[in-house]
VMD Tcl script that draws the C-alpha trace (Angstrom):
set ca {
  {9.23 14.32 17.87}
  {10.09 14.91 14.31}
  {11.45 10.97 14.02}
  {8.20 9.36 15.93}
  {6.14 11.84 13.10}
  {8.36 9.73 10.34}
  {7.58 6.64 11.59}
  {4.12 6.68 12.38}
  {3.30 8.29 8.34}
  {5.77 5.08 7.41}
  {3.14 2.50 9.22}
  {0.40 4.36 8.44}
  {1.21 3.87 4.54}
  {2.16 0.55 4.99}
  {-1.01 0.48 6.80}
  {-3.62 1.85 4.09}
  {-1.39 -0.71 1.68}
  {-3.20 -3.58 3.60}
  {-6.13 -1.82 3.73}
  {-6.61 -1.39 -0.12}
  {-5.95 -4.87 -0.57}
  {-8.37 -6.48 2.17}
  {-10.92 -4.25 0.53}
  {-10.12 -5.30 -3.04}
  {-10.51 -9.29 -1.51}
  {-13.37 -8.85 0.45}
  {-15.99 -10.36 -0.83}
  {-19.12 -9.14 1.18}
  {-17.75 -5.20 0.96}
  {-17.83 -5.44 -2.98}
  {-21.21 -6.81 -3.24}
  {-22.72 -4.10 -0.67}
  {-20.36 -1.81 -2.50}
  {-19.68 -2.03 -6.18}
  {-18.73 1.42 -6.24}
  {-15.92 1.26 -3.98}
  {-13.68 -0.76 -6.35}
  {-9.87 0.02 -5.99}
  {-9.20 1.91 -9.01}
  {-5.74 2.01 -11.15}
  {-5.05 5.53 -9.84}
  {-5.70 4.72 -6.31}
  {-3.28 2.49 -6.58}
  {-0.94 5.16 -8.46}
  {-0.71 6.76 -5.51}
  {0.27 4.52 -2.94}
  {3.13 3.49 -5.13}
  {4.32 6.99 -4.60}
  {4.01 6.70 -0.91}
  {5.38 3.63 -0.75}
  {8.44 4.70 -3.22}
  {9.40 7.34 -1.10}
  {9.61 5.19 2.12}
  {11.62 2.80 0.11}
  {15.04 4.40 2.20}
  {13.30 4.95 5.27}
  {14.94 5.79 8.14}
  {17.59 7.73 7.12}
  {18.61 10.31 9.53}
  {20.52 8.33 12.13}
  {18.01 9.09 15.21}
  {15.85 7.48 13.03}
  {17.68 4.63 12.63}
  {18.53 4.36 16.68}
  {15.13 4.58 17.52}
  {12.94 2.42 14.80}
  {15.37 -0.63 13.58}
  {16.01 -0.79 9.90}
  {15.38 -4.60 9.66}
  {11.94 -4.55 10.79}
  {11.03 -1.71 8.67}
  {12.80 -3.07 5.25}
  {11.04 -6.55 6.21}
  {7.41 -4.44 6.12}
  {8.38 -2.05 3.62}
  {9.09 -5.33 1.43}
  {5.81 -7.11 2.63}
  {4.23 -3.69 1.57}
  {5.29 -3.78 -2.19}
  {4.25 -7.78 -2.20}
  {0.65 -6.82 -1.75}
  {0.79 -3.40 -3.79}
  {2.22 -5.41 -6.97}
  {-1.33 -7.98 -5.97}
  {-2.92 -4.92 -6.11}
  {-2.28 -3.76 -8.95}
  {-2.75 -6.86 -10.77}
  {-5.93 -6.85 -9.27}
  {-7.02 -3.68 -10.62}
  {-5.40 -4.71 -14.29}
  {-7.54 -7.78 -14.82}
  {-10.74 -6.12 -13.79}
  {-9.84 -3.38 -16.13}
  {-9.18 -6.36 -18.89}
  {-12.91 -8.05 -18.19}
  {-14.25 -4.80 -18.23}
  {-12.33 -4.39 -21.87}
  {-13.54 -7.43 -23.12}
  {-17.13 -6.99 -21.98}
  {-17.36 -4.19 -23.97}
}
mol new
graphics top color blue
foreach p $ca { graphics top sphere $p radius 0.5 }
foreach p [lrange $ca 0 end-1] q [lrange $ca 1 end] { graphics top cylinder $p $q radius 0.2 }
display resetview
């Protein structure tokens, strides 16, 4: 039970990774939306989720169960679109700078 509880919090970070992002690049959502921006510490904090996943699974049940290939291969999709993300977040911050 315990190892299906670490895998399913691993996907759904992954998870909320790809949802930040779609957000931050959807263009309808932000103009119904301007409010819902992703902000510099949302993004804060799912580079501390996704940190601590980094050496996910490590128990060996884990391992037997979920295969470590699939999950580095995700884990390293993950930080692809966080790093977008947060470059995202630092431009807007820099126009909002420079308007000013």
């Amino acid at each position: 039970m315990r190892v299906q509880s670490e895998q399913s919090y691993f996907e759904h970070t992954i998870d909320e990774v790809d949802f930040e992002y779609d957000l931050a690049t959807y263009d309808r959502y932000e103009s119904k939306n301007p409010d819902g921006a992703v902000t510099r510490k949302r993004v804060q904090i799912l580079t501390w989720r996704l940190y601590a996943l980094s050496q996910y699974p490590e128990s060996i049940t884990s391992k037997l169960f979920y295969p470590n290939k699939k999950n580095q291969e995700r884990i390293e999709k993950a930080w692809a679109t966080l790093l977008n993300l947060h470059e995202m977040v630092l431009e807007e911050e820099q126009k909002e700078n420079e308007s000013q």
